[in-house]
Structure formats: C-alpha cells, structure tokens
C-alpha positions in Angstrom: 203.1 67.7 59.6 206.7 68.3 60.5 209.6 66.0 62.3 212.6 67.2 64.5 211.7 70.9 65.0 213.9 72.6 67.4 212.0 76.3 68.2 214.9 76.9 70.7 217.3 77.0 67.6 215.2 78.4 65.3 211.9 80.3 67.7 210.9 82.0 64.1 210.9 79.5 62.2 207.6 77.5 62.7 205.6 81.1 62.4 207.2 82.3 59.4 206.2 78.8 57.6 202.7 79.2 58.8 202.7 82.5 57.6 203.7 82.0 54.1 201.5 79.1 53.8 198.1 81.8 54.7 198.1 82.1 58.1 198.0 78.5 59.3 197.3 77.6 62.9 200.3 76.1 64.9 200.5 72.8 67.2 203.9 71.8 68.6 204.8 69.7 71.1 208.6 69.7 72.3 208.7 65.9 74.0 212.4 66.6 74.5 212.9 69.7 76.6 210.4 71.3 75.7 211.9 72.6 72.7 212.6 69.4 70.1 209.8 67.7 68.8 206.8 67.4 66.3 204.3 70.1 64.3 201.7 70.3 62.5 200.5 73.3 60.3 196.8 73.5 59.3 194.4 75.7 57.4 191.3 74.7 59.5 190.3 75.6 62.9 192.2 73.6 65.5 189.5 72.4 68.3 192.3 70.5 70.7 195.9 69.1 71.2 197.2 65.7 73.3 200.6 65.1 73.6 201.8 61.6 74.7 205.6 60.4 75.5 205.9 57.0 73.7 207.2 54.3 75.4 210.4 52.2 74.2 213.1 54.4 72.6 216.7 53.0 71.4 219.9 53.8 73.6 222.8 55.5 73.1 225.7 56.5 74.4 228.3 59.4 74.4 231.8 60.0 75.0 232.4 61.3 78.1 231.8 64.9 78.4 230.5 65.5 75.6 226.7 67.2 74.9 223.6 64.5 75.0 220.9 65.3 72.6 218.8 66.5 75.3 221.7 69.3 75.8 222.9 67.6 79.4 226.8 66.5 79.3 227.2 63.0 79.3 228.5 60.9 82.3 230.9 57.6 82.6 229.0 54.7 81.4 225.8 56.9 80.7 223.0 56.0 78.3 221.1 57.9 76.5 217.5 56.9 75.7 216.4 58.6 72.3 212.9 59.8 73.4 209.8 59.8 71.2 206.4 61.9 71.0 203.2 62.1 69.6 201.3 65.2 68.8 197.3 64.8 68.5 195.3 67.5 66.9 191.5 67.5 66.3 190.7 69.6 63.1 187.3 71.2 62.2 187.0 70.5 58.7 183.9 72.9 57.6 181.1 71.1 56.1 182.2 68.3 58.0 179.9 67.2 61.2 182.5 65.3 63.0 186.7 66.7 64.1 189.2 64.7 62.1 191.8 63.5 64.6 195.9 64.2 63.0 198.2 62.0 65.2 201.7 63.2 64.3 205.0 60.9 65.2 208.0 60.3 64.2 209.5 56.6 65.5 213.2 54.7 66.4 215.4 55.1 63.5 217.5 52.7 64.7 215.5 49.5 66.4 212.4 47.2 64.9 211.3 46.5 68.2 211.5 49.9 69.4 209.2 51.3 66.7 206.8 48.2 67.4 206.9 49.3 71.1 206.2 52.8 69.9 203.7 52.1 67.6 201.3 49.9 69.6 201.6 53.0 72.0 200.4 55.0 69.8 197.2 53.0 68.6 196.4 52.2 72.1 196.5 56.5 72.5 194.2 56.4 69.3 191.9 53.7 70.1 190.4 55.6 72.5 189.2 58.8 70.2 186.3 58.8 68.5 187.7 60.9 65.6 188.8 59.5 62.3 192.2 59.4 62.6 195.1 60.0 59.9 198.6 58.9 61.2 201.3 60.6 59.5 205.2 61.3 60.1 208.6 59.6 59.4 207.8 56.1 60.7 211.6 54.6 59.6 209.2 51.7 58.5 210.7 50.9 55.7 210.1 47.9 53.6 212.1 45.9 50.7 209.0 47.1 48.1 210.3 50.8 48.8 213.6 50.0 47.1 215.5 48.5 44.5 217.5 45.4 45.0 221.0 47.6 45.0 219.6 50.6 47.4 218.3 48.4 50.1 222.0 46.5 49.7 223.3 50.1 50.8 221.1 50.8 53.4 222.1 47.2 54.9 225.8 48.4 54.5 225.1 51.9 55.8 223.3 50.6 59.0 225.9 47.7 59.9 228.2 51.0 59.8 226.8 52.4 62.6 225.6 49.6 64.7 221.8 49.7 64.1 219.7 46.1 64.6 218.7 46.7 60.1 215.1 44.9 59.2 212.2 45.0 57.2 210.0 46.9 59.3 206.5 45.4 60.0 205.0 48.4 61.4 202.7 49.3 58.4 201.2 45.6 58.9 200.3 46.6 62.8 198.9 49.8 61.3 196.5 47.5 58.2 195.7 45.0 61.3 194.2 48.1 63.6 192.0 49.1 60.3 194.2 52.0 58.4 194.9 52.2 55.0 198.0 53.3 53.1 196.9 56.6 52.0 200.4 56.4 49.7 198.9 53.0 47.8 195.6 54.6 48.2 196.5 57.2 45.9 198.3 55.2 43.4 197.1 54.7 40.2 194.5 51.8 39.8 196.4 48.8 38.5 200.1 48.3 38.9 201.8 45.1 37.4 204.8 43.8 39.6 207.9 41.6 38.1 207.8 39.2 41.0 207.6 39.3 45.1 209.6 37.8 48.0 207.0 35.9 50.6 207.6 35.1 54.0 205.3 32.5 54.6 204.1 32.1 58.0 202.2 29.3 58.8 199.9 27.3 61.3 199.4 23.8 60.6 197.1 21.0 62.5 198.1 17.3 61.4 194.7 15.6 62.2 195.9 12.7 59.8 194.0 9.8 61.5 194.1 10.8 65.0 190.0 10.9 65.2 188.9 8.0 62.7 186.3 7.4 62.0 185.3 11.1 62.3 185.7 13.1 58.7 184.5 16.8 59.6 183.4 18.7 56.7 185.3 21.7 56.7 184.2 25.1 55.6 187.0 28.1 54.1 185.7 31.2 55.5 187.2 34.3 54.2 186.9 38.3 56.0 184.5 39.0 52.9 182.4 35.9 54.5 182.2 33.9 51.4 183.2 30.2 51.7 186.2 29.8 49.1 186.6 25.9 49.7 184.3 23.4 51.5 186.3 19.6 51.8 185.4 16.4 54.1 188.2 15.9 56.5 188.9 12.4 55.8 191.3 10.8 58.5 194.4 9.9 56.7 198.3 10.0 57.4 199.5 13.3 55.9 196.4 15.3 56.4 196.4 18.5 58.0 194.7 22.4 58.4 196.9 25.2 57.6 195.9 28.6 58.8 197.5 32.5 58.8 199.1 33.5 61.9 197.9 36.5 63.0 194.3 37.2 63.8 191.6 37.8 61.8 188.1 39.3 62.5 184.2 39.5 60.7 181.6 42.1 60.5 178.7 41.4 62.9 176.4 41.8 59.8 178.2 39.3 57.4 177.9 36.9 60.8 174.2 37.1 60.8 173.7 36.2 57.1 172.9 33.2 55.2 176.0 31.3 54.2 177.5 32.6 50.6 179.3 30.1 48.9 181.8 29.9 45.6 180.5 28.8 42.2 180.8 25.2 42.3 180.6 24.4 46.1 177.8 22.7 48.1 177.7 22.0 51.1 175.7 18.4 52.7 172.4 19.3 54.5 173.6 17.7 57.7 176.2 20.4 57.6 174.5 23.3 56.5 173.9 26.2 59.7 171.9 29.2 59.1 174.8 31.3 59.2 178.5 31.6 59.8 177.6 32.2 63.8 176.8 28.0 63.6 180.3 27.5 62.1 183.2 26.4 64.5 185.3 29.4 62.7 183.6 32.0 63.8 182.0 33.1 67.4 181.8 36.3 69.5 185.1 37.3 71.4 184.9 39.2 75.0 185.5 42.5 73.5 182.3 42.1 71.3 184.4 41.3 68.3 183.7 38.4 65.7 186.9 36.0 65.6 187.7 34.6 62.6 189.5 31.4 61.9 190.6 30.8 57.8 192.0 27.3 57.4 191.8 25.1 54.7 193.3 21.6 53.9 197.2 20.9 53.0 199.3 18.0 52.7 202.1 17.7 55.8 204.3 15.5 52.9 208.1 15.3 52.5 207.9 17.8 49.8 206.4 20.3 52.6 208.7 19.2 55.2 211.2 20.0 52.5 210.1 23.8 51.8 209.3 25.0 55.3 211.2 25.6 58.3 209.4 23.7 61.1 208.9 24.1 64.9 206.9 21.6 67.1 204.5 22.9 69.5 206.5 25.4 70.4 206.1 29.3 69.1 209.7 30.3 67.9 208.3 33.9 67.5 205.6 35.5 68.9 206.1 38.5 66.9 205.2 36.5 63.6 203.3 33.7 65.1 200.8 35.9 67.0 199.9 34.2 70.5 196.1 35.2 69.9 196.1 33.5 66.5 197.6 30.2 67.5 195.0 30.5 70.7 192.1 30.9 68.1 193.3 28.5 66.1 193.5 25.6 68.6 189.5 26.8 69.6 188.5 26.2 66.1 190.0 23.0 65.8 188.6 22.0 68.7 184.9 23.2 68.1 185.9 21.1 64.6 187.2 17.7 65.8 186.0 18.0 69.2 187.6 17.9 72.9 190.2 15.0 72.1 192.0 17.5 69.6 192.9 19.9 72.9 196.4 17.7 73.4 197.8 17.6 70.2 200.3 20.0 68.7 200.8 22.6 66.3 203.2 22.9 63.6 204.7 26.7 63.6 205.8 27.1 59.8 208.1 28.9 58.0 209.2 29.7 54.1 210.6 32.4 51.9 210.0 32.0 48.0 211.0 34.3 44.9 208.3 34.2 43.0 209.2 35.6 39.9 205.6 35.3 38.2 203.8 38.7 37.8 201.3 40.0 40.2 198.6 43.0 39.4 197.5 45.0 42.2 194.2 47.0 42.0 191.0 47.2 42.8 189.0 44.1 41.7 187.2 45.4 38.9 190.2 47.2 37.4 192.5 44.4 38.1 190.3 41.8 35.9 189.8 45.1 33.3 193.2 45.4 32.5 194.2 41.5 32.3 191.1 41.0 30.0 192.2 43.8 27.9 195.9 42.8 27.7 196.1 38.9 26.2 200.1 38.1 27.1 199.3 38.6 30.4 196.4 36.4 30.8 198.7 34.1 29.4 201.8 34.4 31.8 199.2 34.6 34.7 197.5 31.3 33.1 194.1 32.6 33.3 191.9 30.8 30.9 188.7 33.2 31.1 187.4 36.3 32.7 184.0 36.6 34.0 183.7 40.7 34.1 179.7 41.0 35.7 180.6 37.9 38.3 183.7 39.3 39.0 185.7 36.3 38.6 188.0 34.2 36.5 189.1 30.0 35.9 192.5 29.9 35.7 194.6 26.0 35.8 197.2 24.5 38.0 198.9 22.2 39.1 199.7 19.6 42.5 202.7 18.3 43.6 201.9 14.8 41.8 201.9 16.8 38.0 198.1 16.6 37.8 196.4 19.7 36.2 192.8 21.1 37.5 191.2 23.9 36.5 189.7 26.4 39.7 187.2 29.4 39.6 187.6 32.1 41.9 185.5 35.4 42.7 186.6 38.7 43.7 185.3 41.3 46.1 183.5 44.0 44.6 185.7 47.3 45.1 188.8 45.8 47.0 192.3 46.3 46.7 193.4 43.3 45.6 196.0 41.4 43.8 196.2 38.5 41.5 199.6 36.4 41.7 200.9 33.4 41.2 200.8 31.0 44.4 203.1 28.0 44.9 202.8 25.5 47.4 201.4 21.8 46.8 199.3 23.2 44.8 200.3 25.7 42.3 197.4 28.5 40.9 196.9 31.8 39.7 195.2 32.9 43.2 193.6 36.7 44.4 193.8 37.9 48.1 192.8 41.0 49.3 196.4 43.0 49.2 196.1 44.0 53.2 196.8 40.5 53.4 198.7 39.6 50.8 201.3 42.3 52.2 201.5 40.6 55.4 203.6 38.1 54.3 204.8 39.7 50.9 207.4 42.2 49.6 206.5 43.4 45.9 209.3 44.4 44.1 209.1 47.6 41.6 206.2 47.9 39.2 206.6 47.1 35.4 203.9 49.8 34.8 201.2 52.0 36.8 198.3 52.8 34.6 195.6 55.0 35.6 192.0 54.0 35.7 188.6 56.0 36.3 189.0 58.2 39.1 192.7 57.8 39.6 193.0 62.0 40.1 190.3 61.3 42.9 192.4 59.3 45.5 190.9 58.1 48.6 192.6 58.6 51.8 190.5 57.2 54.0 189.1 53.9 54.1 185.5 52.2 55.8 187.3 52.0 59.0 188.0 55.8 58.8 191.2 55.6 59.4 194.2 56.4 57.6 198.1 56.4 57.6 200.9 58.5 55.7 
C-alpha cells in the first residue's frame, strides 16, 4: 500500500515498482486531480476497486498567488481544504473461498477531529462489504506508547511550530470498537513487560446512596467474555454508587443464551438467579439486533474520590469521551436495576489521569501467567500470591482506602490479549482486562523486555471479527 503518489510527476514510477516486485497488479486512485492519491501493489488477482472521497479534511491557506496543492493559484482570503481518499480493493487470495477486501487511506496530518471525521467515514464505507477487511496506510494516529517521553516532547514542539491542533490520537480505539485488531501488536512477541502507563480514566457514576430504601438490588458484574466478575447487594447508603465505562459495549448472541458463569467464590441468591444473562437488567437486544452490554460495579462516591476525579453533574462535558450511546445505556440499566423512580436522577461524568508506575505484562493469557510464574521478582512487584496455570487464574492482595488488606481471585480468558497491571482507585489490586480495553483509557510506555513465546514467528493478522488494521 502506498501514500501520496503523484503519477502526473512521476507516470513511470508506479509500473516500474510493480515490475520489480514480479509483475504486481496496480490500483490507484488520484482523489486530488486525478493524479495524487493512494496505491496498492499486489501479487494476487485483483477482482474490484471503490474509491470514496472522505469527508472532513483540515484547511489551509496560501499566500496570494501562489500554487494550491491541487495545482490552482490561490485567491484573497482563499482556503484550501486538504482532501482525503480511500482506495478499496478486493483480492483473490488462491485457496481462499472468500475476496479479502484492502481499504487503503491515508488521514489529516494536522487535526484529531478531522481524522475522526475521516475515519468513521471510512468504517461506515466498510461496514457495508462483506469481505474481511485489512485497513492499512499512514493514519497520523499517533499515540504517547509510540514514543519516548523526550520525542513526543518534540513532536509537541514541532507541531505548535506550524499551528497544528497536537493530541493523542484516538482513532486506533474507533478502529478496536468496530472489531479490528492491531495487526502491529498482533505480531509482537507474546509477552511484553511495561515500566508503567498514563490512564485517562473516564468514568460513569450513579449515586443511588439511599435514594430507593428500602430496596438493596443485588447486582451482577457482567463482563464481554460473559462471566460475572463481582456479584454485591446494593444496600442503600449515603456514598454508594455504580461506576461504569463510557463507551459502549456489546455480547455475543451465544454467550446471551447460556447459563450464567460465575467467578470462583461468588454465588448468587436463588431469588436472583435468571436462566441466563438475557434476564439480567445489563444486557437486552438493541434495534440493530445487537446485544448491549452494561459493566458496572460498586464504588464509593467519598471525599477521597471527589478528591481524584474531575467531576461534571448531569451534564456530558464531552461527547467524544463520554459516548452519548453509553451514558443512554447506562441510565436503561439502572433503571431496569432500581426501577422507574431512578429515571430523574443524575449522572456523574468522571475524569482522572494517573502515573502508574507499577509494571504491566501484556500477552495472551496463558503466556502472560507463564512468564510471571516462571519469573519470582515479578510476582512479587505485581503482588501476586499464587498462580493457578490449568484455571487460568491467580489471588493476588490489596488494599481499600481505609488500609484494610483482602486477598481477590481472578480468572482470565482463555487465548486473549490481555494485560495484568496494577489498578488504583479505592481499592487498590493487581487486576487483568482484556488489552482492547485496557488501551482505551491507557498509554503504555516503552517495554522493559519482549520475549517470544510458542508461535511468536506465526503472527496473526487477523482477528475473530476478521478484520484487521495496519
């Protein structure tokens, strides 16, 4: 896949390279002129080609008289919108039934909300092939984990130079949330072990407190994997509250229909117990056909919370990170929880950032509880007290915000990317979370060490959803 080829300069140039390379087959699409756009070289057959002019698109302008980029001389007061494309080519792989769809792109270089503009353009293009899809191209969407402290420092400097609105981009979460996979941490070695992270914690939160005494709802933890980490009875008190993500989750119509899997250690009353998650008030069929999922789970709305988060009431600061959807699904829950008397209170939008300087080990599950069995100092700095390698879990201790120690056990998902951290709130624990979520809110910073593990020279590019991004 190739970015910002201009056949008008060089008309040779794109043959030559297919040439040398065994006489590849050729797809270009010049979204500016005609002549300036996106390629793609490949070895298999080439069934078809879309081209799409993204929406959004920074603007610029030029001293007067002087030659746009589109090659037009530019006027008093002009603009100049910097124009984007996408390329679409459906490849016969052979021995391959189905076309593998190739979306190539190459978004704003200057403006976050241009390339989010761009990029929901191009998976609402996508979502309507039935091809598995790869998306790859210079995305500018770069993020603090790419870099070292220093570089991204000089990237700030070298975009306040020039005028550019400078951010952490987000568009690799949009791309994890519509069901691709990294195909770059994909094909990284097994388990990596990270000095520390920066989170941005976004943040939900419902302060029942004793707003519906007597009621005490038992509440249920429902994760994606649809295992119920943490089961709790409500109890109406001042300082109570839920706390949920903020952007949407969904479950598999299959793990809906099951019997309800529970954690070692939890239980659940029998006055409370439905035959599946479909009884729960978490979870229930959208419009689209989709499963919606609700994860909450009990906190404390204390001073010491008030202290660490940035909070708006009832009203959304920022849609972008507070996902209108989310807080919508949210309020449904907690009113199929406490009942219709909860549809007038508010919600708490949330905000923290942390340094956690407490190692994290990325990996898949398996590998990631492999390699901190087999290495003793880091059990100890993760404060992991045993391993349990056939359950596929671990009991590691923590703390609350009162000093009072407790032990918990948790159990990972078999053959997820995962990672194992250190998480601080009122409660502080060694915690895992798949790592598409994790990196929602997170920014690893670089690895201590990469170490291979079975298969590592057999990446995977692309994931259940068949999809994948480059």
């Amino acid at each position: 896949a190739l970015n910002e080829v201009d056949v008008a300069r060089w008309p040779d140039a794109l043959p030559e390279l297919a040439k040398r390379l065994g006489n590849f087959n050729i797809a270009f699409f010049g979204h500016v002129r005609g002549r300036y756009g996106n390629a793609l070289l490949s070895k298999w057959p080439i069934e078809r080609t879309r081209e799409t002019h993204l929406r959004g698109g920074s603007e610029v302008s030029f001293t007067v008289g002087t030659r746009k980029l589109n090659g037009e001389v530019a006027a008093p007061g002009e603009l100049h919108r910097i124009a984007r494309g996408l390329l679409e080519v459906d490849v016969k792989i052979p021995g391959v039934n189905d076309s593998l769809t190739v979306a190539v792109t190459h978004l704003d270089h200057i403006s976050e909300r241009q390339r989010a503009i761009q990029l929901e353009h191009v998976l609402e293009v996508l979502s309507l092939r039935r091809h598995r899809s790869i998306v790859v191209g210079d995305l500018n969407a770069i993020t603090f984990t790419d870099y070292t402290v220093d570089h991204w420092a000089l990237l700030e400097q070298n975009a306040a130079s020039k005028g550019w609105n400078f951010e952490a981009s987000r568009c690799s979460d949009a791309l994890r949330r519509a069901g691709f996979m990294d195909a770059f941490m994909a094909a990284a070695p097994e388990v990596r072990v990270y000095p520390g992270f920066t989170e941005h914690a976004y943040r939900l939160v419902f302060p029942f407190e004793d707003r519906f005494a007597p009621e005490a709802p038992f509440l249920l933890t429902v994760m994606p994997s649809g295992v119920i980490e943490t089961t709790a009875t409500l109890t109406p008190q001042k300082e109570n509250a839920l706390i949920a993500f903020t952007y949407t989750q969904s479950i598999s119509d299959d793990l809906v229909e099951c019997p309800l899997s529970l954690k070692p250690g939890k239980s659940i009353p029998m006055d409370s117990h439905p035959p599946n998650l479909r009884g729960t008030p978490y979870v229930w069929r959208r419009e689209d056909g989709t499963h919606a999922l609700v994860q909450t789970w009990p906190t404390t709305l204390n001073e010491q919370f008030r202290k660490t988060f940035d909070i708006s009431d009832g009203k959304n600061p920022d849609p972008e990170k507070f996902q209108p959807q989310a807080v919508s699904e949210f309020q449904t829950a907690i009113g199929r929880l406490f009942g219709p008397a909860a549809a007038g209170c508010p919600i708490f939008f949330c905000h923290k950032k942390t340094e956690n300087k407490s190692p994290a080990v990325v990996g898949t599950s398996e590998e990631v509880l492999a390699h901190i069995k087999e290495h003793p100092e880091l059990m100890r700095a993760l404060s992991i007290l045993s391993i349990d390698s056939e359950g596929l879990g671990f009991v590691s201790d923590g703390s609350d915000g009162n000093g009072k120690m407790f032990e918990k056990h948790f159990t990972l998902t078999p053959g997820e990317q995962c990672v194992v951290y250190q998480k601080i709130g009122w409660e502080t624990m060694r915690s895992p979370q798949p790592l598409a979520q994790f990196l929602r809110d997170a920014e690893l910073q670089k690895p201590l060490s990469a170490l291979a593990g079975k298969g590592s020279n057999q990446p995977t590019a692309v994931d259940d959803n068949s999809k994948s991004s480059a």
